[in-house]
N, C-alpha and C positions, 0 to 999 in steps of 0.2 A: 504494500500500500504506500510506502514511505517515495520509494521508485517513483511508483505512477506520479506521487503529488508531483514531485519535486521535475520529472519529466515536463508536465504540462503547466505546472508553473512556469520552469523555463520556457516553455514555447509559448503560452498564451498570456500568461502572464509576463513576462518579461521581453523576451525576443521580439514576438509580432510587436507588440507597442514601441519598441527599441526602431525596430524595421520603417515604422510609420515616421515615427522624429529625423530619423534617418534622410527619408525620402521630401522631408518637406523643406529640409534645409538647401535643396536644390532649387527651392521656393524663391529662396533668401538671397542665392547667387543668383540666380535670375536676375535679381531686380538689383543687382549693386554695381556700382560704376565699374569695376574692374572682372564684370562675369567672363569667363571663359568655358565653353562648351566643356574642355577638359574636368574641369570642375564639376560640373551637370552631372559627365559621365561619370564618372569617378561615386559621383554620391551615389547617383542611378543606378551603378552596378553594386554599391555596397546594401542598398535597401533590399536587390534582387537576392546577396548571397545570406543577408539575413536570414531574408522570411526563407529563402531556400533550407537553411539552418533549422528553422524555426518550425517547419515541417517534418524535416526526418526529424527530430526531438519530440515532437507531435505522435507521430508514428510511432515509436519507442512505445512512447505511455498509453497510446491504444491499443497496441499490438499486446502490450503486457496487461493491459484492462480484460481482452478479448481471451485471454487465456491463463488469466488465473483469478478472473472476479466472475461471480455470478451478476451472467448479463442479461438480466429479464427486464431490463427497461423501464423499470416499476417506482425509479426514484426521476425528479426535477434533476439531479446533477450526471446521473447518467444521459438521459434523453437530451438534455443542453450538449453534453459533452461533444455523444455523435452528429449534434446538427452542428456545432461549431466545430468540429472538426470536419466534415462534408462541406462546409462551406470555405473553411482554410485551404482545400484542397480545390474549388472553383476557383479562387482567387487568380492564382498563376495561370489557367487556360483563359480568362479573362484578359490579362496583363500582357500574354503571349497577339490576342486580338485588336490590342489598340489601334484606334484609329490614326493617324499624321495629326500632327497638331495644324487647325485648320481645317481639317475635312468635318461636314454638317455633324458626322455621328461623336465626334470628337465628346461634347457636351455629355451626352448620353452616357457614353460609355464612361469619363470622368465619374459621373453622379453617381453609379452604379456599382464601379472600383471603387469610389469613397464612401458609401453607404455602407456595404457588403463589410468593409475594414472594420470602417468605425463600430459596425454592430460588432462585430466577431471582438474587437479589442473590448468594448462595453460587457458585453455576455460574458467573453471570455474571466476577464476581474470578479465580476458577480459569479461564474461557476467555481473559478481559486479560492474564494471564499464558500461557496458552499461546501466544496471538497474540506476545506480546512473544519470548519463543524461536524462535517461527518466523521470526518478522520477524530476529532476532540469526543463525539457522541460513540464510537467504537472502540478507542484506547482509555476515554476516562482521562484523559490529560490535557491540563490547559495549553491551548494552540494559543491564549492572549499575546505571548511574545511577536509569534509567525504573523498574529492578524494586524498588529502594530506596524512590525519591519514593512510588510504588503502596503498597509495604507500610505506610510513614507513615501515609500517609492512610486504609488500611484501620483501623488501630491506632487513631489519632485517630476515627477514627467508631464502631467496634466501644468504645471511654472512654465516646464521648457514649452510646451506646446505652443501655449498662449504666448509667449513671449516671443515665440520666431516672427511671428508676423511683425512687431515691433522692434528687431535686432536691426535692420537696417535703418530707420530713424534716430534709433540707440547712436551708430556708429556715427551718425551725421550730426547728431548736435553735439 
């Protein structure tokens, strides 16, 4: 049990949201006087090898879910588990279909990569935390430390989030 949390912690918890701040910092070079495509790419390929990360670690803790937990479906954290992981796994064949920046579908497919994220990283935080209860409701030990560390960390990423859009203003005044 300890494996699985800590697997899909790392992936849903940690990596995929690591993957997104990642990706938006390419947001940031966009728009600052001295951007260079190199730069773009550079970040674009590190988002890619993230989340690419971020899945087989995903996989790990399913695979080990799918053969040594009883999987009757019967709880919120399992049935989350498997749509967010099904949906982690649409992501890349999505990302793989992008349209040209400029072409009409552009928009669309944007709205739909960034939607699809943001739930899987939203759900994702909300199932690390139900797993951590369950895990507290089956060992009898307080997880209050792990639920603490978690929240840090979401709070520190949810700063950086919010403040990228603001880092190049940052830099100019």
């Amino acid at each position: 049990i300890k494996l699985h949390g800590w697997l899909m912690w790392g992936s849903f918890g940690l990596l995929i949201p690591l993957g997104t701040l990642v990706v938006r910092f390419s947001r940031c070079a966009r728009h600052s006087r001295e951007a260079a495509s190199d730069k773009i790419a550079i970040v674009f390929y590190a988002h890619l090898i993230i989340q690419s990360i971020a899945l087989l670690v995903s996989a790990g803790g399913a695979v080990l879910s799918f053969r040594k937990f009883s999987n009757q479906f019967m709880h919120t954290h399992q049935r989350l588990g498997l749509a967010l992981w099904a949906v982690a796994w649409v992501q890349p064949f999505i990302g793989i279909i992008r349209p040209r920046t400029g072409q009409t579908a552009r928009p669309v497919w944007f709205v739909l990569h960034w939607l699809l994220g943001t739930t899987t990283i939203i759900l994702g935080f909300y199932n690390v935390y139900n797993g951590l209860r369950i895990y507290e409701m089956i060992t009898q030990k307080s997880q209050r430390t792990l639920n603490i560390l978690f929240s840090i960390q979401i709070a520190v990423m949810a700063v950086i989030y919010l403040l990228q859009d603001k880092w190049n203003y940052v830099k100019e005044q």
